[in-house]
C-alpha positions as CSV (number, residue, x, y, z in Angstrom):
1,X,9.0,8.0,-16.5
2,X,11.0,5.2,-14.4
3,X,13.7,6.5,-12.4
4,X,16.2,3.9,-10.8
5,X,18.4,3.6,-8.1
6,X,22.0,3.9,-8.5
7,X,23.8,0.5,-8.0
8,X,26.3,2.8,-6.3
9,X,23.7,3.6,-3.0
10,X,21.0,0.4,-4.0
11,X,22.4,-1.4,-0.6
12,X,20.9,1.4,1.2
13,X,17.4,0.0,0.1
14,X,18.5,-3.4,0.1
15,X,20.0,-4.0,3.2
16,X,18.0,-3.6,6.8
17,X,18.8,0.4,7.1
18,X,16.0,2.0,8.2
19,X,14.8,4.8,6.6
20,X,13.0,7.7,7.1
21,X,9.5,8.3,5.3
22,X,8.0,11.7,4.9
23,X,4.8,12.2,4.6
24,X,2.3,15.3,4.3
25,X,-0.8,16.1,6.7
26,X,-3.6,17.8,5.5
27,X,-2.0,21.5,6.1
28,X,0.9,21.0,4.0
29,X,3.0,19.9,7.0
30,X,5.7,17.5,6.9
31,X,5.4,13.9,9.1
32,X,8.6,11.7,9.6
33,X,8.6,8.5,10.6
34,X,11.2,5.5,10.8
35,X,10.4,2.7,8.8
36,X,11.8,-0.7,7.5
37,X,11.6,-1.0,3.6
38,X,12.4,-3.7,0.6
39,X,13.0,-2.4,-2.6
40,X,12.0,-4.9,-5.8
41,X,13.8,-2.7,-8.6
42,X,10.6,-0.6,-9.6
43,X,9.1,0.3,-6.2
44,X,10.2,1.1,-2.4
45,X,7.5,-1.0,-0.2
46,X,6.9,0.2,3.2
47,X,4.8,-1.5,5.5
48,X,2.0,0.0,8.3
49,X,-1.1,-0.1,9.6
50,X,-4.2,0.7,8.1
51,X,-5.6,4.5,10.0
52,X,-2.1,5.2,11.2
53,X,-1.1,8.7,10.4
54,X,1.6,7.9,7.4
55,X,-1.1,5.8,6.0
56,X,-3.8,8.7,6.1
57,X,-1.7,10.8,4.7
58,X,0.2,9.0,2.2
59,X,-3.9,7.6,0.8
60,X,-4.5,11.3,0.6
61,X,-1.8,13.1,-0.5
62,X,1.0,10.3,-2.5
63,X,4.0,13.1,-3.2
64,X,6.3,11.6,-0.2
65,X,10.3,11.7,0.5
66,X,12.5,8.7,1.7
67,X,15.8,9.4,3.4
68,X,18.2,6.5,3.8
69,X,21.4,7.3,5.8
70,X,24.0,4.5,5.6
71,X,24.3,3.8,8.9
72,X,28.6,3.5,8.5
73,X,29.0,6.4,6.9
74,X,26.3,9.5,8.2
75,X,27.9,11.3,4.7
76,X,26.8,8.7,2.1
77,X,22.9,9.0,1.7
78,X,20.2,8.8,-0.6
79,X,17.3,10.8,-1.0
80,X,14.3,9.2,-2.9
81,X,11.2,11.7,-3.6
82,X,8.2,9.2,-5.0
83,X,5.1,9.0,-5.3
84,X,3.1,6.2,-3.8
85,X,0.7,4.1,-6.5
86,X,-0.8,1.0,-4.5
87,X,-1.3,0.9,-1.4
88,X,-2.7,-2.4,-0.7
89,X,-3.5,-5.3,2.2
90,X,-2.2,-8.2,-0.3
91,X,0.5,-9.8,0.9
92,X,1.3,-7.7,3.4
93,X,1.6,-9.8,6.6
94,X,3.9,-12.0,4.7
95,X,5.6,-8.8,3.7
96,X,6.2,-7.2,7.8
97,X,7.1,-10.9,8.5
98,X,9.9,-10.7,5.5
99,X,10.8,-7.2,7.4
100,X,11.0,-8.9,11.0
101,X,13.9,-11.6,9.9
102,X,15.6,-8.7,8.4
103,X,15.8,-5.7,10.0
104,X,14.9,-7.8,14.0
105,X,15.9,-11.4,13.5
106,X,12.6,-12.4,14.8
107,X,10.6,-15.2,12.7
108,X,7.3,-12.8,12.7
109,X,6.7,-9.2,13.2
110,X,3.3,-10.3,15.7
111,X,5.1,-12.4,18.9
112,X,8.4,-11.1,17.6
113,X,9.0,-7.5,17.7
114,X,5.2,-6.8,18.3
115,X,3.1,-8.3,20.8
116,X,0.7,-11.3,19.4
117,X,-2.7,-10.3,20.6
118,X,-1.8,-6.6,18.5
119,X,-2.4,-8.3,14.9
120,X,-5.9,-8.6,16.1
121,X,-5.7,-5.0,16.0
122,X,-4.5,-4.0,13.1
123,X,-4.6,-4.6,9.5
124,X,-1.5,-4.4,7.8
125,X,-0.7,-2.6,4.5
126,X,1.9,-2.4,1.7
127,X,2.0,1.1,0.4
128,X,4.2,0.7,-3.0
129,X,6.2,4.2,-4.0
130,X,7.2,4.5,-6.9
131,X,10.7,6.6,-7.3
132,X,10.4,10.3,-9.1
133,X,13.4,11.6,-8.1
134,X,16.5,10.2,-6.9
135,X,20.0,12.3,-5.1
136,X,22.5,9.9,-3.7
137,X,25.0,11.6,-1.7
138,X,28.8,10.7,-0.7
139,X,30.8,13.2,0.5
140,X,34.4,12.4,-0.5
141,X,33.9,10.0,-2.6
C-alpha cells in the first residue's frame, strides 16, 4: 500500500529542513539522529555512511520514524513512520553532493561541509524509506 505525503506539509520534505530519523538498535531501543533528506514522491532518501550506527540498524531492523519540524512554525510537523526498502551505494555521492548545495550551500559534501581526505574513508549510502504511515500536524490551523 502507497501512502503519500500531504501537499499541505510536502515542503517539509522538500525544502532543506532537517529531520530527524529514528532508528532501532538491536535491544529494541530507539536511535535519533539529524539528517538531511530529498523526497522523490514515493520514497524519503537519506544519506550516510556505510557501518555508521543508523545504517546498522536501519540494514537490520527497516521499521524507522522520520520527524520533520518546520523550522517557522515548531507547531506544524509531520511524522512519517516507513519502512526502509533499498539501501544502496548507487548514486549516492552524487546524492550527499545534491544535499550539500541544499541544505550547506557548499558545491560538495567532501571539501565542503566535510573534510576531503574523509571520502577516502567512507562509502556513502542511499537508504530509500518508503512511507507507511503519515500524521502531519498544525496546531491552529
Amino acid at each position: 500500500m502507497s501512502v503519500t505525503i500531504p501537499k499541505s506539509h510536502q515542503d517539509l520534505l522538500d525544502n532543506p529542513v532537517c529531520v530527524t530519523l529514528s532508528t532501532l538498535m538491536a535491544d529494541g531501543q530507539p536511535q535519533s539522529t539529524q539528517v538531511w533528506c530529498t523526497y522523490d514522491g514515493t520514497y524519503i532518501n537519506v544519506n550516510t555512511a556505510r557501518g555508521r550506527q543508523k545504517e546498522q540498524n536501519m540494514s537490520a531492523r527497516p521499521q524507522v520514524t522520520l520527524m520533520a519540524v518546520d523550522p517557522k512554525n515548531p507547531y506544524r510537523w509531520l511524522e512519517v513512520r516507513g519502512k526502509v526498502e533499498q539501501i544502496n551505494e548507487e548514486g549516492a555521492l552524487d546524492h550527499i553532493n545534491q544535499l550539500a548545495k541544499s541544505y550547506a550551500n557548499k558545491l560538495s559534501y567532501y571539501g565542503g561541509v566535510a573534510p576531503a581526505e574523509l571520502q577516502q574513508k567512507e562509502v556513502r549510502v542511499i537508504c530509500k524509506i518508503k512511507p507507511v504511515k503519515v500524521n502531519p500536524f498544525q496546531m491552529g490551523g
